[in-house]
C-alpha positions as CSV (number, residue, x, y, z in Angstrom):
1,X,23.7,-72.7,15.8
2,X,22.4,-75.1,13.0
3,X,24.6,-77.6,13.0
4,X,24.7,-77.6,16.5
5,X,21.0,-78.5,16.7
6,X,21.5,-81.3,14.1
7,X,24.2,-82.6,15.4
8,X,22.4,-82.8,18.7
9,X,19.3,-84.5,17.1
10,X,21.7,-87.3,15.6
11,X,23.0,-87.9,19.3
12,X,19.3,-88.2,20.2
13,X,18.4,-90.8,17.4
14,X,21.7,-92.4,18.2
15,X,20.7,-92.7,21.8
16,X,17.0,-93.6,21.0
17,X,18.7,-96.8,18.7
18,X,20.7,-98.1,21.9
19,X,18.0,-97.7,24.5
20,X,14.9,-97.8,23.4
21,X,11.6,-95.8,23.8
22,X,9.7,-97.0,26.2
23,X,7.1,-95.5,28.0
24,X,7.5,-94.1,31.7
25,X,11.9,-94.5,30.9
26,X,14.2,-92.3,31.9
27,X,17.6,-91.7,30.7
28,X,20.2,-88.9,30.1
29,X,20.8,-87.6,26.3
30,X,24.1,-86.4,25.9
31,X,24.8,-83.2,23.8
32,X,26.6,-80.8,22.4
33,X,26.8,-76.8,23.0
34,X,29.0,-73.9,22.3
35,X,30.9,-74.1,26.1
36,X,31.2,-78.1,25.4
37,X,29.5,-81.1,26.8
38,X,26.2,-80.6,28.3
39,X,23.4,-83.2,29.4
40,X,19.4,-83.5,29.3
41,X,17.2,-85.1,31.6
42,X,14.4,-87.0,29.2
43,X,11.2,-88.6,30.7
44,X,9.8,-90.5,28.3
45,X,5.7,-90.8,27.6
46,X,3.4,-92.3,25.7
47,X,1.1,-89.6,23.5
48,X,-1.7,-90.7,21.4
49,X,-1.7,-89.6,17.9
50,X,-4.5,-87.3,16.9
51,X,-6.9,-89.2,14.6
52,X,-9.2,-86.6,12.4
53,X,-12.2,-88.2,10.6
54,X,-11.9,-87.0,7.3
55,X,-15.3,-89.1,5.9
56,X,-16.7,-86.9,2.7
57,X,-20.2,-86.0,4.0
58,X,-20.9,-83.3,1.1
59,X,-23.2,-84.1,-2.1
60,X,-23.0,-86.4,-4.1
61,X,-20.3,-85.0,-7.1
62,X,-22.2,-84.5,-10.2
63,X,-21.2,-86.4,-13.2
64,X,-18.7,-84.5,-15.4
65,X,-20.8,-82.8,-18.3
66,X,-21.2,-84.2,-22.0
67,X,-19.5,-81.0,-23.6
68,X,-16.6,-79.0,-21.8
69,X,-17.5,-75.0,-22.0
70,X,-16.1,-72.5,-24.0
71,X,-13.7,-70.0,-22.6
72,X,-15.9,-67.3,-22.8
73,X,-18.7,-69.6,-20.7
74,X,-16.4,-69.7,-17.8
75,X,-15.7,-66.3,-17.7
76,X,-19.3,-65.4,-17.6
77,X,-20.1,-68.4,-14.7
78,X,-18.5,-65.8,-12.5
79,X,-19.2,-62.4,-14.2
80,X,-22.4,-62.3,-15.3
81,X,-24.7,-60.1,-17.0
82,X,-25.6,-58.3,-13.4
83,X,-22.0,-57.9,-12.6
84,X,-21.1,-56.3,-16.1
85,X,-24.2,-54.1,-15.1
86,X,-22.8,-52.9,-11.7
87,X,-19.2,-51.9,-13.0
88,X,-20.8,-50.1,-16.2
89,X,-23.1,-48.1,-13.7
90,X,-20.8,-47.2,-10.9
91,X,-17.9,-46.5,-13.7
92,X,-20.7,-43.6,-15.3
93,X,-21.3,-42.6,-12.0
94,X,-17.9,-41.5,-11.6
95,X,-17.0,-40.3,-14.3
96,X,-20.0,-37.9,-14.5
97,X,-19.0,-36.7,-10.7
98,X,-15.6,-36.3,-11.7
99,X,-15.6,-34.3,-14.7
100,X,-19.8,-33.6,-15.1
101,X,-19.8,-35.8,-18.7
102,X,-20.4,-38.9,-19.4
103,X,-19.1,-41.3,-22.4
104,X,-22.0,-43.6,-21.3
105,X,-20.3,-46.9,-21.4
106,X,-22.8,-49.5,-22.0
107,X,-22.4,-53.4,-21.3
108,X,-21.0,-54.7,-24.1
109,X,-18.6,-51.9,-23.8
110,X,-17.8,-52.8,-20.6
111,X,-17.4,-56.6,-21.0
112,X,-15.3,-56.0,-23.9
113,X,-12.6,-54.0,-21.8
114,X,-12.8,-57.0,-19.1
115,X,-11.5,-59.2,-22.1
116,X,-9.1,-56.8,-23.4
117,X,-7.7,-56.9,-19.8
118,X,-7.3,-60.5,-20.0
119,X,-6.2,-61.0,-23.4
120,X,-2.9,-58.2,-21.9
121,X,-2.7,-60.2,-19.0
122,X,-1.7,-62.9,-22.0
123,X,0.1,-61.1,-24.5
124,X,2.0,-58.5,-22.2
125,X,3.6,-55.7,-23.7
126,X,5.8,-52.6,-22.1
127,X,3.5,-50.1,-22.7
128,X,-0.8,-50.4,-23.4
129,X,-0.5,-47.9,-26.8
130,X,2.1,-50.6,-28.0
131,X,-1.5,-52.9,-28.3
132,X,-2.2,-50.8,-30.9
133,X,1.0,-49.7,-32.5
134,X,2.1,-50.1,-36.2
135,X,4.7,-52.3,-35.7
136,X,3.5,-54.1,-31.9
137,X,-0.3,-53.9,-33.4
138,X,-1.9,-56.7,-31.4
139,X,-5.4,-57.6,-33.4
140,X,-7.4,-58.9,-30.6
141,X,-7.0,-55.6,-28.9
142,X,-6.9,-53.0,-31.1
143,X,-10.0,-54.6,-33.1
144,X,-12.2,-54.8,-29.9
145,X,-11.8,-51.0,-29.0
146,X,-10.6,-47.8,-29.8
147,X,-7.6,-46.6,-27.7
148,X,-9.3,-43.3,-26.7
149,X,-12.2,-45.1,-25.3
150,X,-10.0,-47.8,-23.7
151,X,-8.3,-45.5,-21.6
152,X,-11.2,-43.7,-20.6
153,X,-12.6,-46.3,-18.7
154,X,-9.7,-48.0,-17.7
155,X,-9.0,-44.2,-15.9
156,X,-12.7,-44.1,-14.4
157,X,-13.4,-47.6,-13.6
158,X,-14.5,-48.0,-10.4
159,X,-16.8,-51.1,-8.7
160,X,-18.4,-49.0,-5.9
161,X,-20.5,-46.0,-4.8
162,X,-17.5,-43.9,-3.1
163,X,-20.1,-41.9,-1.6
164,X,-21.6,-44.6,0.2
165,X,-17.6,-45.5,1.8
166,X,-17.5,-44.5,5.7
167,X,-14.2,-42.9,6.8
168,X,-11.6,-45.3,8.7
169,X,-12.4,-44.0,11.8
170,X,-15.9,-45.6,11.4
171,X,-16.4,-48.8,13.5
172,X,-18.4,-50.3,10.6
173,X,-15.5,-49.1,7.6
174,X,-14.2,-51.3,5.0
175,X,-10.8,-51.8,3.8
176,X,-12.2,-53.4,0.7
177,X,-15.5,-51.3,0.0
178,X,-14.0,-50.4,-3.4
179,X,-14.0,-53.7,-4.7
180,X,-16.8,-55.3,-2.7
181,X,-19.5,-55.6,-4.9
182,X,-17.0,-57.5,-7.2
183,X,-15.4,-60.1,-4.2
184,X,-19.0,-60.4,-2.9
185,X,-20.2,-61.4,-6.0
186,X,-17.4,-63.9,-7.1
187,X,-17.6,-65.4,-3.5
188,X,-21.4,-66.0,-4.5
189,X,-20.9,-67.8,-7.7
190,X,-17.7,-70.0,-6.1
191,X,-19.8,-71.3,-3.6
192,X,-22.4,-72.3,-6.1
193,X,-20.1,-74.6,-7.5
194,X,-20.8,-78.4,-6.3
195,X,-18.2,-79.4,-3.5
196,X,-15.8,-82.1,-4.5
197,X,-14.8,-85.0,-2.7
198,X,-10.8,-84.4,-3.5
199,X,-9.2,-80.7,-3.5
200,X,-6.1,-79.7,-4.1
201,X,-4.7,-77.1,-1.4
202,X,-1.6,-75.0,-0.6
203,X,-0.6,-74.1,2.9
204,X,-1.5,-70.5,2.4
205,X,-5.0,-71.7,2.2
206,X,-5.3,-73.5,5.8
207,X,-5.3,-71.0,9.0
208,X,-2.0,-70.4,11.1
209,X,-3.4,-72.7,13.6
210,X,-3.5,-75.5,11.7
211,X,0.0,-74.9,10.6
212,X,1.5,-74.4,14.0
């Protein structure tokens, strides 16, 4: 069925190159189907193509800064000190409703296992006790934290208040409630960042609409 469309489109472009495209002309384009010769009936229009202003009317962009930040600034630009706060808090609550003790993770301890997270994202490895192996020992992992503790909050981390989540019958319920606080807060800091004149996008980041 391919080809058959192709080959019909050359006939067109064929056709178009010995007649012309004028507007308000008809003319028959010959084709091609499975049962054997077929023709179309073409009328011929003019159409306007759609002109979109696309005139920067945001801030002025900031100069670039004097000194590019660390690593670790970045990282904190989105999670900050009251986001750190928030997943230490609602990972203690947790953990004391599910087992009535608490290991009382604190924020360093908490921002610590966000790095260790990144750092695996990095060095990857088949299984997390190989981080702190003899032989697969990886240093800036298995310095940060022991692997007792790591495993204890990486088994009770949560980001929200399950108590607070309304069942999915609920009008009102949210698919994401787990992790809201987290995408709320990230959504908050990426729009604090100064617009830019020049982005660079992919087509999974413009509606259906505009693709069709």
């Amino acid at each position: 069925m391919k080809a058959i469309v192709i080959h019909m489109m050359i006939r067109l472009l064929m056709w178009f190159a010995d007649n012309g495209t004028k507007s308000s002309d008809e003319g028959v384009v010959r084709g091609w189907s499975k049962t054997g010769k077929t023709s179309l009936n073409v009328r011929w229009c003019k159409w306007d193509p759609v002109i979109y202003d696309v005139a920067f009317r945001g801030e002025p962009v900031p100069p670039a800064p004097l000194e590019d930040k660390t690593p670790y600034q970045y990282f904190k630009q989105f999670f900050d000190d009251d986001l750190i706060d928030l997943l230490a808090d609602q990972t203690n609550l947790y953990l004391v409703r599910s087992t009535g003790t608490s290991i009382n993770v604190n924020h360093n301890e908490m921002e610590m296992y966000l790095g260790m997270l990144v750092m695996m994202s990095i060095i990857k490895l088949p299984q997390i006790r190989m981080y702190w192996g003899k032989a697969t020992r990886i240093l800036a992992v298995a310095d940060i934290m022991p692997i007792n503790l790591f495993e204890k909050i990486k088994h009770f981390f949560h980001c929200n208040d399950n108590s607070k989540n309304l069942p999915n019958t609920d009008k009102d319920f949210d698919k994401l409630f787990k992790v809201r606080p987290v995408l709320d807060s990230l959504r908050e800091k990426c729009r604090q960042l100064p617009e830019e004149e020049n982005h660079s996008i992919d087509e999974i980041s413009l509606p259906k609409a505009v693709l069709v």
